[in-house]
C-alpha positions in Angstrom: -31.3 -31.4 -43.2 -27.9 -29.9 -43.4 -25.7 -29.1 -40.4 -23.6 -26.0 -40.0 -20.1 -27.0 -39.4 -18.8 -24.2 -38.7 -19.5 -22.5 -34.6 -18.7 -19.2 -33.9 -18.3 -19.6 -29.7 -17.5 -23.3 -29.0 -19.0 -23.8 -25.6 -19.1 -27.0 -25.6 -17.0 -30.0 -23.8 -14.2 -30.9 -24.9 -13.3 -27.3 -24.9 -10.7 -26.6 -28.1 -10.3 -23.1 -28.4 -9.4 -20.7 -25.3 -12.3 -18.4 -23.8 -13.4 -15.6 -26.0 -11.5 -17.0 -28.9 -14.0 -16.2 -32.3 -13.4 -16.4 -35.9 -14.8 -12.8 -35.6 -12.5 -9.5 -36.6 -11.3 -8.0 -33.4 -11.9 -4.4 -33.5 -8.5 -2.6 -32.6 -8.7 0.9 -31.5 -6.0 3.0 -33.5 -3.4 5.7 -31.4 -5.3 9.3 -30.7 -1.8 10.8 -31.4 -2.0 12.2 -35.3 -0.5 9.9 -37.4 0.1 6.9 -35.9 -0.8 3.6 -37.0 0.0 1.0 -33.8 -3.0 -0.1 -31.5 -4.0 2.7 -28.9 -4.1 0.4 -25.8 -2.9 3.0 -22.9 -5.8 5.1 -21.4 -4.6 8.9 -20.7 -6.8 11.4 -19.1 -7.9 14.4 -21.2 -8.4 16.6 -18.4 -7.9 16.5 -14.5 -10.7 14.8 -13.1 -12.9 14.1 -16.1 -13.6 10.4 -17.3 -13.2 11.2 -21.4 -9.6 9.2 -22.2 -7.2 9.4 -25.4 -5.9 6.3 -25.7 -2.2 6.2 -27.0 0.3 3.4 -28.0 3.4 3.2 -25.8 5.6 5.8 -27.1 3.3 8.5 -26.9 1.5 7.6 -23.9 5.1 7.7 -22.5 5.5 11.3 -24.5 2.3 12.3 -23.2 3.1 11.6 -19.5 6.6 13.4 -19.4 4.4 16.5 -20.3 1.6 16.2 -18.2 1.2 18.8 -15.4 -1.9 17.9 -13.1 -2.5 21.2 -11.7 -2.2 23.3 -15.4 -4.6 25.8 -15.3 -5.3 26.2 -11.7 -3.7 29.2 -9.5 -1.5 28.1 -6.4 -4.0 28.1 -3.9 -6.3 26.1 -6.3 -4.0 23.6 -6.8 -3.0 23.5 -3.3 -6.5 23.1 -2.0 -7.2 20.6 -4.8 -3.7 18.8 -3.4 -5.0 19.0 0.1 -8.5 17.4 -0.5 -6.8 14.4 -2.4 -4.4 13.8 0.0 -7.1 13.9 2.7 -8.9 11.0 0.7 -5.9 9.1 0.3 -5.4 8.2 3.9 -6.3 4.7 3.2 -2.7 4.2 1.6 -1.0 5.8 4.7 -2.3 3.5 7.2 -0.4 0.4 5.2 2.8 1.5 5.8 3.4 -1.2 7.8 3.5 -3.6 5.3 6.3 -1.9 3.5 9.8 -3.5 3.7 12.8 -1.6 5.3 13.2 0.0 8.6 16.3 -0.2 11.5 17.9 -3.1 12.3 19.0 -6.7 11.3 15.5 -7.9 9.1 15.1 -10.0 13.0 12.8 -7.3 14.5 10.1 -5.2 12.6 9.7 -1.7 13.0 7.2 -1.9 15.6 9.7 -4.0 18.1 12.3 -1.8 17.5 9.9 1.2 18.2 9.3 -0.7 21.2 12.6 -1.0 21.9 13.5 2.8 21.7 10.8 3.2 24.5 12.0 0.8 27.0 15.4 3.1 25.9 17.4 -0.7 24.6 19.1 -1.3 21.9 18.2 -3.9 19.2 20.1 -6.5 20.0 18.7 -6.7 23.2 17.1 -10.3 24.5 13.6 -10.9 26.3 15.2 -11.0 29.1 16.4 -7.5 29.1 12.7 -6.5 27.8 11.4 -7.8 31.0 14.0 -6.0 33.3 13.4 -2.8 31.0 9.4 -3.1 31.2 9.1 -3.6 35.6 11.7 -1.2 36.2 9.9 1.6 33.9 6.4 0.4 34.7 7.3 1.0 38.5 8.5 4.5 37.9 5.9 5.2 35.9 3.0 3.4 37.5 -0.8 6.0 38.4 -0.2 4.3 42.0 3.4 5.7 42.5 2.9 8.7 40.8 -1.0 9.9 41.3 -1.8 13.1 39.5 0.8 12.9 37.2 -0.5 12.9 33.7 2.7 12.2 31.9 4.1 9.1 34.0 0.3 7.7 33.1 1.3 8.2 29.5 4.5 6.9 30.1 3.3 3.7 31.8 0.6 3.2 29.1 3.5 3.6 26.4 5.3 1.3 28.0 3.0 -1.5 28.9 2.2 -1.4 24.9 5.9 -1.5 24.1 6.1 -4.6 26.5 2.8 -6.2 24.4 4.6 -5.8 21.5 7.7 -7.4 22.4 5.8 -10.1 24.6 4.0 -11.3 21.5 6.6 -10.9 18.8 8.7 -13.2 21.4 5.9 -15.7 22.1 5.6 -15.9 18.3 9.4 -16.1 17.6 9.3 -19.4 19.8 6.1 -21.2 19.3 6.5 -24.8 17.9 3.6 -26.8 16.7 3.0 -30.0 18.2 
């Protein structure tokens, strides 16, 4: 009985080709732009919010981007209702700002210490030490026990206890050593 030599997927071990590597033709889908010849490998959208895609080399996906107008079509309060309800569902981005590099200060502090900072009214050089003269002085201003009734000392404690968290932990982080 005669053996075929010759395996299209080779899945055995020892492996010798790469994954998905075939003596097959690979199809290659061709630029939606008129003319052109080059492999259509970016996806563009045809029309806002619909899945169908042209697919265009490099250059004329670029072309096709410099052109594109999202809200073509639509009248102003279309598009800014459209704009509104996209932003709305975006929020998800918004609320990682703070990973984002940049900000007041030396690189020493992050934004949140030195937003801290600004509520204990220091500057950002300032040490612990000066955090914790900062903190007891404003916390016994500001404190529900000193002040009863007063609804914006209460916020002002409760702003400044957090600021003091912050700073306390940044600080206990700053000089932990392992064992």
């Amino acid at each position: 009985m005669a053996r075929s030599t010759s395996r299209s997927n080779d899945w055995g071990f020892p492996r010798w080709r790469g994954y998905g590597s075939s003596r097959e033709a690979q199809t290659v889908r061709l630029c939606d732009r008129h003319g052109c010849d080059r492999p259509g490998d970016c996806p563009a959208p045809k029309s806002p919010n619909s899945p169908d895609r042209w697919y265009f080399c490099t250059d004329h996906a670029a072309e096709y981007n410099r052109g594109w107008n999202y809200f073509e079509g639509l009248s102003a309060e279309e598009a800014a209702q459209r704009e509104a309800s996209e932003s709305r569902t975006a929020s998800g981005y918004a609320s990682a700002n703070h990973y984002a590099w940049g900000g007041p200060g030396d690189g020493t502090r992050s934004r949140d210490e030195m937003r801290a900072l600004d509520v204990l009214g220091l500057d950002g050089d300032a040490d612990f030490e000066g955090v914790k003269g900062a903190w007891r002085r404003l916390a016994k201003e500001n404190h529900p026990d000193v002040r009863p009734g007063d609804a914006d000392a209460a916020v002002r404690f409760q702003a400044v206890q957090a600021a003091y968290e912050v700073l306390k932990t940044a600080e206990e982080r700053r000089t932990w050593r392992p064992r």
